[in-house]
C-alpha positions as a printed Julia matrix, in Angstrom:
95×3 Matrix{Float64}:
   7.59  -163.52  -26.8
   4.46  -163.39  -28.59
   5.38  -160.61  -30.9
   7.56  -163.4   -32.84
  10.92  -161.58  -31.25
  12.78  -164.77  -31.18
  11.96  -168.25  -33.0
  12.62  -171.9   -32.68
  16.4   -171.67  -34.29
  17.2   -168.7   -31.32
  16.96  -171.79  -29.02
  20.26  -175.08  -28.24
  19.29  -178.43  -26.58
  19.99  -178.72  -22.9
  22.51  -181.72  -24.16
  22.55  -183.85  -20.82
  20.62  -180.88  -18.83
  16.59  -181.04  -19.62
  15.04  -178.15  -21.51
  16.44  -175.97  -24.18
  18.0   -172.77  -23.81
  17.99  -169.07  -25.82
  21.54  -168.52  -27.79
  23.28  -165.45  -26.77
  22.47  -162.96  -29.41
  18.28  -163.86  -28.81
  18.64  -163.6   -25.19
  20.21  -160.25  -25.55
  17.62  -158.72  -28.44
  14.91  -160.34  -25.85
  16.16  -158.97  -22.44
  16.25  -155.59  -24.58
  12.7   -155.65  -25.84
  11.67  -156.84  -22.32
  13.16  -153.34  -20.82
  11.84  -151.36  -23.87
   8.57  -152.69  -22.27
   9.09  -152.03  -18.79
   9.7   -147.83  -19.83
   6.26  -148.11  -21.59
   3.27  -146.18  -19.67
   0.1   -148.87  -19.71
  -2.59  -146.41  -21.82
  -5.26  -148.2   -19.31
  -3.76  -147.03  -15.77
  -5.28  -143.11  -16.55
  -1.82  -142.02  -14.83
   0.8   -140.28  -17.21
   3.48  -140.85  -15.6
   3.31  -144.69  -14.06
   5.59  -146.96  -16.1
   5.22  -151.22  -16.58
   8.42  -151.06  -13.7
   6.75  -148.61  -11.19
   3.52  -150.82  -11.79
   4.85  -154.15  -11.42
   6.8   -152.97   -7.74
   3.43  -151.15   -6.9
   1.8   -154.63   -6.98
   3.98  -156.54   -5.2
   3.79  -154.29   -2.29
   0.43  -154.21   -1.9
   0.48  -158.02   -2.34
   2.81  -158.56    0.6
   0.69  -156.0     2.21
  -2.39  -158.47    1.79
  -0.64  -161.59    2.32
   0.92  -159.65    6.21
  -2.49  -158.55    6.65
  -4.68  -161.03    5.69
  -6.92  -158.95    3.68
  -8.22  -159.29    0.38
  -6.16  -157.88   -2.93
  -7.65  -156.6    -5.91
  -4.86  -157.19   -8.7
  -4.12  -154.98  -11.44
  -5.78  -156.57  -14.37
  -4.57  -154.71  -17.63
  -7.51  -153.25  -18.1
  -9.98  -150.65  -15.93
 -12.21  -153.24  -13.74
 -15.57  -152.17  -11.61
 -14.06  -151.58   -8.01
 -16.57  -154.06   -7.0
 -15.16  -157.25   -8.53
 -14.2   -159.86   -6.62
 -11.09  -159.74   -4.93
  -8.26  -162.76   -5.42
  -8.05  -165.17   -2.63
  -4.76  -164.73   -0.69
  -6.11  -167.87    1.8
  -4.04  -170.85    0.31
  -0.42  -168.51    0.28
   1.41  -168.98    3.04
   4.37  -167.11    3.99
């Protein structure tokens, strides 16, 4: 969305529902850019062969994982982090 894909004309009024909502044609050109995304490899991971997809289902696993245990989880940041920052807070999620 920030890559100006789509623009304030690409979007209708709600009419009697609240919000406003993408026209066909944008929604289509947007779900395809979103999957052109999703087959990218993130340069960042070091691993050749893990895509956006295979990253995104990797964390949620080991999310759920945390939250079962009760352990900490160390989220995939976009970028390489020390191993020794500070993991999120799973505490307030309940399940």
């Amino acid at each position: 969305m920030n890559r100006a894909t789509i623009g304030e004309d690409d979007f209708n009024p709600g009419g009697n529902r609240p919000g406003v909502f993408l026209k066909p044609r944008p929604m289509k050109k947007s779900f395809a850019e979103y999957e052109r995304w999703m087959l990218e490899r993130p340069a960042e991971t070091g691993d050749s062969t893990a895509r956006w997809r295979e990253l995104r289902k990797t964390e949620v696993e080991r999310l759920a994982a945390a939250l079962a245990a009760s352990t900490p989880f160390n989220p995939y940041r976009g970028s390489a982090k020390p191993e020794t920052e500070e993991p999120c807070s799973t505490s307030s999620v309940t399940t």
